[in-house]
N, C-alpha and C positions, 0 to 999 in steps of 0.2 A: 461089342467091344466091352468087355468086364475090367472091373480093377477100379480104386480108390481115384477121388478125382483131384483133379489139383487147380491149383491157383490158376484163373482167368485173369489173364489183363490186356485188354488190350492197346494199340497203340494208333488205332486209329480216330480220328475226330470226325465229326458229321460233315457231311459237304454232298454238296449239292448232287440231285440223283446224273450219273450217267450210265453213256452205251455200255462200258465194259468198268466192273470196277477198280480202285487201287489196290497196293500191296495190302495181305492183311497178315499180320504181328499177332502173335502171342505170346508168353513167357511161360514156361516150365516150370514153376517154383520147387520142383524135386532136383532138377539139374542146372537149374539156373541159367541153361539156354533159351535164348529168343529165337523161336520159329519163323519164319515170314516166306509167306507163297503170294507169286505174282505169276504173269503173263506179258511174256517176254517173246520177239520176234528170234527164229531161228531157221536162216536159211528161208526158202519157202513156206517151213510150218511156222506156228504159234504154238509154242509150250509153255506149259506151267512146271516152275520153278520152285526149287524149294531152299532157302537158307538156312543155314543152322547158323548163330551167330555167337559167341562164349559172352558177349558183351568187352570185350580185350583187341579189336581187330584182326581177327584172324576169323573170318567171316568163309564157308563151305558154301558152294552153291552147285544144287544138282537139277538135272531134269528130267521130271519123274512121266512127262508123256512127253510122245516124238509122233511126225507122221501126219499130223493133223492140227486145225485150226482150234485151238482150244481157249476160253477167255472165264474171264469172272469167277476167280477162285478165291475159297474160301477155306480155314483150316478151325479144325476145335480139338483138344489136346481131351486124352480121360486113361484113366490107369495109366498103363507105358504106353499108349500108341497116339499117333496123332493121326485123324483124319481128314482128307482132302474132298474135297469138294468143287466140281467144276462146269462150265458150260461147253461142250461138244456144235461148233458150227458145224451143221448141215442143209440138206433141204428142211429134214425138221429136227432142230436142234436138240441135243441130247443131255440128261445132266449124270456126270458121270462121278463114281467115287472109288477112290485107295487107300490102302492104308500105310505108313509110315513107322516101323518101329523105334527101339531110342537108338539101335546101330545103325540107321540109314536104309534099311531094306526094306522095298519093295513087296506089298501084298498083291493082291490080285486086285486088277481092276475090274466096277462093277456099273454098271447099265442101271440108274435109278428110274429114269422117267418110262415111260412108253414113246416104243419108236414110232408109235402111229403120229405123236403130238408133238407139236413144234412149243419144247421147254427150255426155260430160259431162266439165267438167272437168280443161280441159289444160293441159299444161307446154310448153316451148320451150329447146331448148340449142340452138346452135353447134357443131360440130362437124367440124373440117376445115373444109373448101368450102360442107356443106351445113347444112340445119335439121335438128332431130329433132324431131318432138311427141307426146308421149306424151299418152294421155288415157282415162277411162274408156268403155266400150261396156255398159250396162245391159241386162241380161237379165231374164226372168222369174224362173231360178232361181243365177245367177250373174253376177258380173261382170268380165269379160274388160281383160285389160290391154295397151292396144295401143298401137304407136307406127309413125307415118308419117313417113316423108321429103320433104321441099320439093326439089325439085331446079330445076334452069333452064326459062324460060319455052322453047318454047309451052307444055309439058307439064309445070307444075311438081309435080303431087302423084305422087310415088313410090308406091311399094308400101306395105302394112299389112300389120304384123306381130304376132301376139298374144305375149305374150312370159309372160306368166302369164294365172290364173284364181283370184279369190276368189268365196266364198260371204259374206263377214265383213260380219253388216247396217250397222256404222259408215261413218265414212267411208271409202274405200278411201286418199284423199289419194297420187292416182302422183303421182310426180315424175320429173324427166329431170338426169341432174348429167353436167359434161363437165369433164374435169380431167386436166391433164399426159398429154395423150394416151389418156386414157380414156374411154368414153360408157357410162352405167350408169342404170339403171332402179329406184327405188325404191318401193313400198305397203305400204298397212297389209294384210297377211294375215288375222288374227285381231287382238283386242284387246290380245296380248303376244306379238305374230309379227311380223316386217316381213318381206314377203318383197320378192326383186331378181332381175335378171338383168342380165347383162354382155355388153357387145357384143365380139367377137372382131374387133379391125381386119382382124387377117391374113386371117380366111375370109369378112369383112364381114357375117357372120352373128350372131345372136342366140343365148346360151349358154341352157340351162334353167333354168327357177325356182330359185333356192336361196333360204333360208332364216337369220332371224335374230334371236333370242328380245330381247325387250321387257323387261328387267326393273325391275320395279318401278314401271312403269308409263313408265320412261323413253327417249320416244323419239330424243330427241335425240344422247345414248348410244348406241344400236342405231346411229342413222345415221351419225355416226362409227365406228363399228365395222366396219361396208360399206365406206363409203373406204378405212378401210384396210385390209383385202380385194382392194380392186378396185386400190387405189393402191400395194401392197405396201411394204414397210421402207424 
């Protein structure tokens, strides 16, 4: 996905990790529309949705998969296009991506994880030129924290990268944050652990797990404290 990037903001607030997540909000700052993808019951499927909204009430709502169980989406805007990001229920769940142009149209949808693993639960940044999507990979005795790259068609899914490993039965709840030239990786480790890893623009590589205590049950705390880490004084 190439093209100039634009204003992030999003509209949603921290809250507590669950099974499937909320709507997730962003603003266009080139067209001044608010995007917002959720996961919505239809008939026997679950699809995900997609609003365009002018900010005026006159709110557009499409649905951009049919057919199937789909949950925990997530969108990040870059040049003109917006990208979706999803979780596919199955035996082993799938995390799947589209793309969205600025007239409403439909790209191809793309198969990110391996259908041998049961993934779950992904995130979506912007970063430079390209996508990142972080998501969980569920094992029998661990769960793997991985993140792939969207790069340009014919062949848009990069490489996977594991970038940590929890054992913690909670939520793991990755997430992917991209800020003043930073890409960084955030989970729950343990129940008063978050652990992260930080990407190295210079060597385009992934740094090792490090670690960062939960105190008092606050995570919201911890994950500012990573920023500024990752983000420096």
């Amino acid at each position: 996905m190439r093209g100039g990037s634009l204003l992030l903001i999003s509209f949603l607030v921290p809250v507590p990790s669950l099974a499937w997540d909320p709507p997730d909000s962003q603003l266009d700052s080139t067209s001044g529309l608010i995007h917002t993808v959720d996961s919505a019951p239809s008939g026997s499927d679950q699809v995900i949705r997609h609003t365009v909204d002018p900010g005026v009430g006159q709110a557009t709502v499409s649905a951009i998969t049919s057919g199937h169980a789909d949950y925990s989406p997530h969108l990040a805007i870059g040049g003109d296009m917006l990208r979706v990001v999803w979780q596919r229920d199955l035996a082993a769940d799938q995390i799947r991506t589209v793309t969205v142009d600025r007239h409403g149209t439909l790209g191809t949808e793309w198969l990110l994880s391996d259908v041998s693993e049961d993934s779950r639960n992904p995130d979506i940044a912007v970063f430079g030129s390209l996508s990142y999507v972080a998501y969980e990979v569920h094992g029998e005795a661990a769960v793997a924290l991985a993140v792939q790259t969207i790069i340009d068609d014919p062949d848009p899914i990069g490489p996977r990268i594991v970038v940590g490993t929890t054992t913690y039965s909670g939520e793991a709840d990755v997430r992917i944050h991209a800020a003043d030239g930073h890409l960084w990786t955030t989970w729950m480790h343990a129940a008063d652990v978050l652990g992260y890893a930080i990407f190295d623009v210079a060597t385009q590589t992934w740094g090792t797990t490090a670690y960062e205590p939960i105190v008092g049950g606050d995570v919201v705390t911890a994950l500012k404290n990573v920023e500024g880490t990752v983000l420096g004084p």
